[in-house]
C-alpha positions in Angstrom: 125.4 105.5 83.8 122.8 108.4 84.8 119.6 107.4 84.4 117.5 111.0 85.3 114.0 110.3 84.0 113.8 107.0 85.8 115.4 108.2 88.9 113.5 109.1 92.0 115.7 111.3 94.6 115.8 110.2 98.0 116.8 112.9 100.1 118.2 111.6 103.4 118.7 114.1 106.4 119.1 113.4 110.4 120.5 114.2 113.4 123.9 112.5 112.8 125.2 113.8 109.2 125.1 118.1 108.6 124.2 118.1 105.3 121.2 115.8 103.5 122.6 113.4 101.5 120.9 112.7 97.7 120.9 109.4 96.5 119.2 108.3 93.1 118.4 104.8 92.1 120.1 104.0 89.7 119.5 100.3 89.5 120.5 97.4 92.4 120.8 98.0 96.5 122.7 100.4 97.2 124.0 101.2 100.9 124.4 104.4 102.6 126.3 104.7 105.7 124.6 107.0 108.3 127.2 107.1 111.3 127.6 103.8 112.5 124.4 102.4 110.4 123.6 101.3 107.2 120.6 102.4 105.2 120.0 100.2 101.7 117.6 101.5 99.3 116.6 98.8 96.3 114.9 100.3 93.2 112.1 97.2 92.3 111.5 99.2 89.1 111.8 102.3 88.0 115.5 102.8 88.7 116.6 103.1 84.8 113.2 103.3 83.6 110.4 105.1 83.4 107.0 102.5 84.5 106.2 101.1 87.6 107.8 102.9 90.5 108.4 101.2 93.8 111.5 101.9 95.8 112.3 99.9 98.6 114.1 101.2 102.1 115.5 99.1 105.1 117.3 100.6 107.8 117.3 99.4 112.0 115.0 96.6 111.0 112.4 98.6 109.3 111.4 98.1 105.8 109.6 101.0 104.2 108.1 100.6 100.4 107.6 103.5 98.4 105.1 103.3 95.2 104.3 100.2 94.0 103.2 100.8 90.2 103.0 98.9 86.9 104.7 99.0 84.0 102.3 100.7 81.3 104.9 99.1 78.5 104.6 95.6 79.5 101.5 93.0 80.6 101.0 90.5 83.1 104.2 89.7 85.6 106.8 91.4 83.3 104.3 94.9 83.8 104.6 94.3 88.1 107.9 95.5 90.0 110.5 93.0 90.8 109.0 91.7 93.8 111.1 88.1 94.1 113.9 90.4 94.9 112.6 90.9 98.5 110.0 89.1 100.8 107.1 91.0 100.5 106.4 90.0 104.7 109.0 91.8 105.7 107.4 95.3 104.5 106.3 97.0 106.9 104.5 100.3 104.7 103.7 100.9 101.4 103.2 104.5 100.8 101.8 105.6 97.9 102.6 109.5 96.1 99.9 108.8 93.7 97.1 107.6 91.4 99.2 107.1 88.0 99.2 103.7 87.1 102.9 103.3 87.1 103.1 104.6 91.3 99.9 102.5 92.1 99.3 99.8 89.4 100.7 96.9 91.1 99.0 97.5 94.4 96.6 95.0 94.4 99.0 91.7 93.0 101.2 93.0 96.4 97.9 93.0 99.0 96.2 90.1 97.1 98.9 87.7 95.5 102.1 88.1 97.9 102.6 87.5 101.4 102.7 91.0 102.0 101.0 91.9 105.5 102.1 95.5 105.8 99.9 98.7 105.8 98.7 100.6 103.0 98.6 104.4 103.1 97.5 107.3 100.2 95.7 110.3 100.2 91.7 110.4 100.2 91.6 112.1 96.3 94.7 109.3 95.6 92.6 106.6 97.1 89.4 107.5 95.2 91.0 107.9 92.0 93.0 104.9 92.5 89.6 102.8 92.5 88.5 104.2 89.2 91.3 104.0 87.4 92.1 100.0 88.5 88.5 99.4 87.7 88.9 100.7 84.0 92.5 98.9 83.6 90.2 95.1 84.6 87.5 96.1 82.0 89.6 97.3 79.5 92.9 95.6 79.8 94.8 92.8 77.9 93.4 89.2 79.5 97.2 88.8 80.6 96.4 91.5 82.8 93.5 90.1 84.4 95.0 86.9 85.1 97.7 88.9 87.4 94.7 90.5 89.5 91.3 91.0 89.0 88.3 93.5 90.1 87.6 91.3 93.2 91.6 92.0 94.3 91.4 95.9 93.4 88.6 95.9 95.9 89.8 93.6 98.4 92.8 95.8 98.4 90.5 99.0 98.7 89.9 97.8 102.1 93.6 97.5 103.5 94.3 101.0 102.1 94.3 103.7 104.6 93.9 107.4 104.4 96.7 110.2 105.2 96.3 114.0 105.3 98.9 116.5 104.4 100.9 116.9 107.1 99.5 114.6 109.5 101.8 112.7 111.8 101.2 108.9 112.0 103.6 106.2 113.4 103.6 102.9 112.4 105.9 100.5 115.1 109.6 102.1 115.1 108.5 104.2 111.4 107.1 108.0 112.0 105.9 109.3 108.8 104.2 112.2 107.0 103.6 113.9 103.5 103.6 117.0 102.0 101.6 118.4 98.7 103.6 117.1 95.7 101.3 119.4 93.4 101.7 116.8 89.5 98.1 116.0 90.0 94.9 115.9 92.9 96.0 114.6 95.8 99.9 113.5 95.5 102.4 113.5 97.7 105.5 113.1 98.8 106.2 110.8 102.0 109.1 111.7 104.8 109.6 108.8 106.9 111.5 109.0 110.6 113.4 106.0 111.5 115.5 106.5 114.8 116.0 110.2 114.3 117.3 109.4 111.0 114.8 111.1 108.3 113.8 110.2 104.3 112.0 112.0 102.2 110.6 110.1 98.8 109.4 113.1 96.3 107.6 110.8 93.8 106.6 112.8 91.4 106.4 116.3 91.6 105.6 119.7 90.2 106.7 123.4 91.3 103.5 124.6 90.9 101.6 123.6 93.5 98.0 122.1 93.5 95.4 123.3 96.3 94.8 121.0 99.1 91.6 119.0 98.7 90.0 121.0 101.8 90.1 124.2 99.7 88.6 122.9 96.6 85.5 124.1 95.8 82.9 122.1 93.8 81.3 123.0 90.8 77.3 124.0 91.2 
């Protein structure tokens, strides 16, 4: 079954195979052969949905997780991605695209409640939004909500989450990885990663009109 709202393409390109390869999540692992390797990608929600994104890569001993978002359908546990299928320790990046509550909802329960001990990256507008918007869903959300993480979480997790520029280059143990403007809305992105020459690039969300960078944006007097 095609699921094309719910899917996010994964567009995998290296050094070994001559053409990228497209791969959408359409539910469960699924394994891609790159030459003699493996690559398995695991949709923890948003595979055959629409509501909280978070895709998770593993290839040479790296573990990559892109989005982490909540459902805006459900509440408490049933609104977070399925995070029992994986141990959250083994992660070694979370990158999120952007602020939407289904890409970055679930942030906090994975920095605050799980065993997760990984590093955080977004943009700066992502990251500034991201605290606003977490901050209304605590005030304003159901109490089921608030049970699954609370304002002192959000903020706790404010302080693992570090910033990436467009187009800056950062490495993370055996994981090179940058992003590129995704235009949708202020600051998103989409994340390439670089794992042994092999390359991944998660779009997220995006839009073919582009936004301008947050450098050129010029504030209203």
């Amino acid at each position: 079954t095609q699921c094309p709202r719910g899917a996010r393409l994964i567009w995998l390109a290296s050094r070994i195979m001559a053409d990228p390869v497209v791969v959408s999540a359409e539910g469960g692992p699924r394994q891609v052969a790159v030459g003699e390797d493996v690559m398995e990608i695991t949709p923890l929600g948003s595979g055959c949905e629409v509501g909280r994104s978070c895709i998770i890569v593993t290839f040479k001993g790296a573990t990559v997780m892109f989005d982490c978002g909540a459902h805006p359908a459900y509440t408490g546990l049933d609104a977070l991605p399925f995070f029992d299928e994986i141990d959250p320790s083994s992660v070694d990046l979370c990158l999120v695209t952007h602020f939407h509550m289904d890409h970055c909802g679930a942030v906090p329960y994975l920095t605050e409640k799980t065993n997760f001990r990984g590093r955080v990256f977004m943009t700066h507008p992502t990251k500034a939004v991201y605290k606003i918007l977490l901050h209304d869903a605590v005030k304003i959300g159901h109490g089921e909500m608030e049970r699954v993480w609370d304002e002192r979480d959000m903020l706790a997790s404010m302080e693992k989450i570090e910033l990436i520029a467009y187009h800056q280059v950062l490495t993370h143990r055996a994981i090179r990885f940058w992003c590129y403007n995704a235009g949708h809305v202020l600051g998103a992105c989409m994340f390439m990663i670089e794992i042994a020459g092999v390359r991944v690039l998660y779009t997220g969300d995006f839009s073919r009109q582009v936004l301008p960078a947050p450098a050129t944006i010029v504030p209203v007097p």
